[in-house]
C-alpha positions in Angstrom: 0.0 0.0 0.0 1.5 3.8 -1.0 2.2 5.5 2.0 0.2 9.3 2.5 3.1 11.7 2.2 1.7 15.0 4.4 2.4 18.8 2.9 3.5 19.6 6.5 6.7 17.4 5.9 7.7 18.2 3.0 7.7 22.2 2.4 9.8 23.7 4.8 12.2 26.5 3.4 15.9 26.2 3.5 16.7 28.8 6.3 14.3 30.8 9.0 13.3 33.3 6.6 12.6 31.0 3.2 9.4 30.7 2.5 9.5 28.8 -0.9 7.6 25.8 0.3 5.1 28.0 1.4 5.2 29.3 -2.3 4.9 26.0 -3.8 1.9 24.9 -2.3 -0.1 28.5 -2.5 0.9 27.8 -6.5 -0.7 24.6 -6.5 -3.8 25.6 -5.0 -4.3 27.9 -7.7 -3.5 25.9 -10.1 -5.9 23.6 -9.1 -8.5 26.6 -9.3 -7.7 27.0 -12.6 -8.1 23.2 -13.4 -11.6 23.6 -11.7 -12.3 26.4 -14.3 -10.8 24.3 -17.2 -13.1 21.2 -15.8 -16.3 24.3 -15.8 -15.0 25.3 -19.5 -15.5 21.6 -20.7 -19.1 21.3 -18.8 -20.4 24.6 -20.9 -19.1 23.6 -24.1 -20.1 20.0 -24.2 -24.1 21.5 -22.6 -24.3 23.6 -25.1 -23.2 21.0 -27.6 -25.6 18.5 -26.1 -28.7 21.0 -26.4 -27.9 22.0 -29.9 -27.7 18.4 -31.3 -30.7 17.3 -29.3 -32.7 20.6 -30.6 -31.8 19.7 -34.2 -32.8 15.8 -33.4 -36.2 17.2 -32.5 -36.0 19.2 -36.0 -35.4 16.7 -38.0 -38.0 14.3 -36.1 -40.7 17.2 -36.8 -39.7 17.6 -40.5 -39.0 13.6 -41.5 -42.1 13.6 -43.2 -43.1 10.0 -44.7 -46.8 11.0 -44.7 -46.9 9.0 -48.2 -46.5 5.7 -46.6 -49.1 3.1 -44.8 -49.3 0.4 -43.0 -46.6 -1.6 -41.3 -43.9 0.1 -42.7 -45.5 3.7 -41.8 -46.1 2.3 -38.1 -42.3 2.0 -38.4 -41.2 4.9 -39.9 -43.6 6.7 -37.2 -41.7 4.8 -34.6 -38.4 6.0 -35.6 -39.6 9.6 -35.9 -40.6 9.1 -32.0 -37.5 8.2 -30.9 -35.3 10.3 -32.8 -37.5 12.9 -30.8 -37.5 11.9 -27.6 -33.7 10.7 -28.1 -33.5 14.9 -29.1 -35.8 15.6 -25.8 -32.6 12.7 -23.7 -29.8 15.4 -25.0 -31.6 18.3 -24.1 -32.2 17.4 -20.5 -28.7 16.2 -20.3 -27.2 19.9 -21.3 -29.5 21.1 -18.3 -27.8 18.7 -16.0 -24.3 19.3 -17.1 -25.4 23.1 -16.3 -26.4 22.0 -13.3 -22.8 20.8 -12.9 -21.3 23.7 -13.6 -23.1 25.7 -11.1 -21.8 23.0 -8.2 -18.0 23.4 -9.5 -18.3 27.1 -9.6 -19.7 27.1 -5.7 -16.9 24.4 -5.0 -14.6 26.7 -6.5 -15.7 29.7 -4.7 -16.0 28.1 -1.6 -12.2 26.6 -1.6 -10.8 29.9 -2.5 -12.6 31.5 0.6 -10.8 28.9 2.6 -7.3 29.6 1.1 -7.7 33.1 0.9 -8.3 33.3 5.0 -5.3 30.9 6.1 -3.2 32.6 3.5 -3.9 36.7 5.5 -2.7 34.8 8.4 0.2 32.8 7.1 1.1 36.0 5.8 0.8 38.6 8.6 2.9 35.8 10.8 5.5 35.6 8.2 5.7 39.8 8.1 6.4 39.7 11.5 8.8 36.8 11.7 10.9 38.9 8.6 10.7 41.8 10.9 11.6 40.7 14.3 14.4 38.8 12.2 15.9 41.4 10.4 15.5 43.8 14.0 17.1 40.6 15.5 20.0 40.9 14.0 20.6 44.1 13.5 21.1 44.2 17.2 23.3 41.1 17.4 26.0 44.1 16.3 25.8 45.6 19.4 25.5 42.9 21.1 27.7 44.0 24.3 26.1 47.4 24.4 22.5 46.1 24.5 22.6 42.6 26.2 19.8 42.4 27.5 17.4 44.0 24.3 19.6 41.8 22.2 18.6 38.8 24.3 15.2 39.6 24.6 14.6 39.8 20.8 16.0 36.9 21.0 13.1 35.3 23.1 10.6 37.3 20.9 12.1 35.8 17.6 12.0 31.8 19.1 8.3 32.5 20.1 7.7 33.9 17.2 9.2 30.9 15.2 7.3 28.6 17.4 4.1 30.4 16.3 4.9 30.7 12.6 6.2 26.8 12.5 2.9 25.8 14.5 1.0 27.9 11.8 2.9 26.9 9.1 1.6 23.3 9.9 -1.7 24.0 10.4 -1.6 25.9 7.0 0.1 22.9 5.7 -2.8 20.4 6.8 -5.4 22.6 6.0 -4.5 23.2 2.4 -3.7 19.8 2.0 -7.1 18.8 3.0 -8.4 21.4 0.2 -6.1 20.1 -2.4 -7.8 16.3 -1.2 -10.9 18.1 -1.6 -10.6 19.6 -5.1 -8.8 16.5 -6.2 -12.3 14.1 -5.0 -14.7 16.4 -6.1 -13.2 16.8 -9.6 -12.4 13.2 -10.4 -16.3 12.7 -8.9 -17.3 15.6 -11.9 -15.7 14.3 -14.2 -16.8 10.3 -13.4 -20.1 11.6 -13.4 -19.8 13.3 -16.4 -18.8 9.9 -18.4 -21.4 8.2 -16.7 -23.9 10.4 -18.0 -23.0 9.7 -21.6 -22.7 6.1 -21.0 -26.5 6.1 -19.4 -27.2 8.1 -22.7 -25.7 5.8 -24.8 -27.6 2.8 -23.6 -30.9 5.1 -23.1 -30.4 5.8 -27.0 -29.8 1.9 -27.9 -32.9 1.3 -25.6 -35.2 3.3 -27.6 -33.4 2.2 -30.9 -34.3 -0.6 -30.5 -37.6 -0.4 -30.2 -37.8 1.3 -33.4 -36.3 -2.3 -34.3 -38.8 -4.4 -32.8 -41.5 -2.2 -35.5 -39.1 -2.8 -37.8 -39.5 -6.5 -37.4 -43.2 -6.2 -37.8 -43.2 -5.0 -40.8 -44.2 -7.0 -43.6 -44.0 -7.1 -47.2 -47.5 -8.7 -48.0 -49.3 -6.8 -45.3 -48.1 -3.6 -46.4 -48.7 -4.4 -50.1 -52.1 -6.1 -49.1 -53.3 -2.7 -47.5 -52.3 -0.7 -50.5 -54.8 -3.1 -52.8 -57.6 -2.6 -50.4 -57.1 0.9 -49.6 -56.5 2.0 -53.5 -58.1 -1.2 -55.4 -59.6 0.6 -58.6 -61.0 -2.6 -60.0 -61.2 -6.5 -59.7 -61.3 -7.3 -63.9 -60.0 -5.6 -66.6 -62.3 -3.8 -69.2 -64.0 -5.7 -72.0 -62.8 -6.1 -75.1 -63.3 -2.9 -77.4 -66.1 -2.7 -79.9 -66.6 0.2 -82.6 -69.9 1.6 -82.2 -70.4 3.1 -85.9 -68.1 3.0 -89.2 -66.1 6.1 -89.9 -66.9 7.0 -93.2 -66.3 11.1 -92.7 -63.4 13.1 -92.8 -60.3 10.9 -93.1 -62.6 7.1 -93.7 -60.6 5.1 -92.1 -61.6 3.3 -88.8 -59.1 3.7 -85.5 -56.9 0.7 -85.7 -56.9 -1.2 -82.2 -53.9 -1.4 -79.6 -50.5 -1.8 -80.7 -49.8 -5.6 -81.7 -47.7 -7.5 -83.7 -48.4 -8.0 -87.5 -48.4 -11.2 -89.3 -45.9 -12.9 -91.4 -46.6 -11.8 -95.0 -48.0 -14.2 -97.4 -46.6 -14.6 -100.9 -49.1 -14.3 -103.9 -48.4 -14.2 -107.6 -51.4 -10.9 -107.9 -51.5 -7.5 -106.6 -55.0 -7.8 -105.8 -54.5 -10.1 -102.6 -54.0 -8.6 -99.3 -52.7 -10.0 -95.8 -55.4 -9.0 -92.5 -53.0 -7.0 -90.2 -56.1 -6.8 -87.8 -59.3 -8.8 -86.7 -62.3 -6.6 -87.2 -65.7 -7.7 -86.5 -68.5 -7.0 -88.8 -70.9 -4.1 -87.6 -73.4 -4.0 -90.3 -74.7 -6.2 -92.9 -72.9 -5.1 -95.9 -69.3 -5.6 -93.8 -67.0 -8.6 -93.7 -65.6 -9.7 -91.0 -62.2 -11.2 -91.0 -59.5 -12.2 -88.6 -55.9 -11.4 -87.9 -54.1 -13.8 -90.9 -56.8 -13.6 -93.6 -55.4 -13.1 -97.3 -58.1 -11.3 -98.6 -59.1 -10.4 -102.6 -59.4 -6.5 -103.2 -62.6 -6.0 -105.1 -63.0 -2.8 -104.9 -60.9 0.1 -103.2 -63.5 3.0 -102.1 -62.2 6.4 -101.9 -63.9 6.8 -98.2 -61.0 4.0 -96.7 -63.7 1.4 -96.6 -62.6 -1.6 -99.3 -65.0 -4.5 -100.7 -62.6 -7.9 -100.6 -63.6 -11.3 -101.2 -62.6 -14.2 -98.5 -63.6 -17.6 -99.0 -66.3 -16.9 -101.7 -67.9 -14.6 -99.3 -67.8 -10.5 -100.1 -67.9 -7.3 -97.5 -66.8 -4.1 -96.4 -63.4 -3.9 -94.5 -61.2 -1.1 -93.1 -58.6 -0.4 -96.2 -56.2 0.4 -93.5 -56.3 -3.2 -91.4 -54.7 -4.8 -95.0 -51.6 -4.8 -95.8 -50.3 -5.0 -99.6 -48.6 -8.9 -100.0 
């Protein structure tokens, strides 16, 4: 076990009137105030830190959007907005606590330099007059036989004196020493503290992560895509087929050829007058012919409105010119 070294053993000056151990400890005590103000410094910035990131955590939560979405997958996304904001609302609190913090180091700090500051006026005004009765001491000692007996009675002053300072100087010594333990606890306690409340945060933030994950694992491909069928269903069967309610025999004469499809192989023939069927077309009146996809046709006759008399199979009718196609 490391043996507790004490201050009162260990700065004593090199003659009566040295007073560099003195010096050394008063120097450490303030620069352990400034530590305590370094340790302050580091509290503020990393509060204000924490409440800016959790402020734009709640931003971003409020402005996420995914309105578009449904079911499972929205539940989720909802989920995850949540937490991101109350993660946001975690950081926010933790910048008022590290305030908090802040305002105990300053009151520590305050309160240790009242200490120091009282037993450093009296170290002081004892040392003063040990310098004093020292220097007076010994400016007598030169005439020494002259004044015996004031000679010898500074002398008695100076040892009680001494006496008094080294019996202060202790106490001074055990006192700061105690101070320095003091400042020493309470800033490794800050600063403990401090790392604990980012490790609590850390697993407060998994925590709520992960129930954002456990939505995540109820969402579900079919359900999602199921909803979106009964929520937006526009129809159960496609339309019929199309049928053409009257011939177009005005303006341009031909009728509207049906949705895009692919034609048929072309048939060789020896005579101009036969013609391939690039489209089915059903008959619509008595004097038309109906045909199917395929057909080689006969041209009869080719009328001027777009409507064509051909010949299939010994049988004779109206087509659309524009459903042939020259072989």
């Amino acid at each position: 076990e490391m043996s507790v070294l004490m201050f009162k053993d260990a700065f004593w000056g090199s003659d009566f009137i040295c007073h560099a151990g003195y010096d050394a400890i008063i120097q450490r005590l303030r620069d352990g105030r400034q530590m305590c103000k370094d340790v302050e410094e580091l509290f503020k910035m990393r509060a204000l830190a924490e409440e800016k990131y959790g402020k734009e955590l709640v931003t971003i939560a409020h402005k996420a959007g995914g309105s578009t979405e449904i079911s499972t997958m929205r539940v989720s996304f909802e989920q995850l907005k949540t937490q991101i904001e109350n993660i946001g609302n975690f950081h926010i609190q933790l910048s008022d606590k590290l305030k908090e913090e802040v305002k105990k180091m300053e009151t520590f700090r305050e309160h240790q330099k009242e200490q120091r500051k009282k037993f450093e006026s009296i170290m002081e005004k004892i040392q003063k007059k040990k310098v004093a009765l020292y220097k007076k001491t010994m400016e007598v000692r030169h005439s020494y036989i002259a004044v015996n007996k004031l000679y010898m009675n500074n002398i008695h002053q100076l040892e009680e004196i001494r006496q008094d300072w080294e019996e202060t100087h202790k106490s001074m010594c055990e006192v700061f020493q105690q101070l320095e333990g003091d400042r020493i606890s309470t800033v490794r306690c800050a600063l403990w503290d401090h790392c604990n409340h980012f490790s609590m945060q850390c697993v407060k933030d998994d925590e709520l992560y992960e129930e954002v994950r456990t939505f995540l694992e109820q969402c579900d491909i079919v359900t999602d895509n199921n909803s979106f069928i009964k929520m937006k269903s526009t129809g159960s069967r496609p339309p019929g087929e199309l049928s053409l309610l009257q011939r177009w025999r005005s303006k341009s004469g031909y009728a509207a050829l049906p949705g895009p499809s692919q034609q048929a192989s072309l048939v060789s023939t020896s005579t101009d007058q036969f013609y391939i069927v690039n489209y089915e077309y059903n008959a619509q009146e008595g004097d038309e012919l109906s045909v199917s996809r395929g057909d080689v046709v006969r041209l009869l006759v080719q009328g001027l409105d777009g409507w064509w008399t051909v010949e299939r199979n010994g049988c004779c009718g109206l087509v659309p010119g524009n459903y042939l196609g020259k072989i």
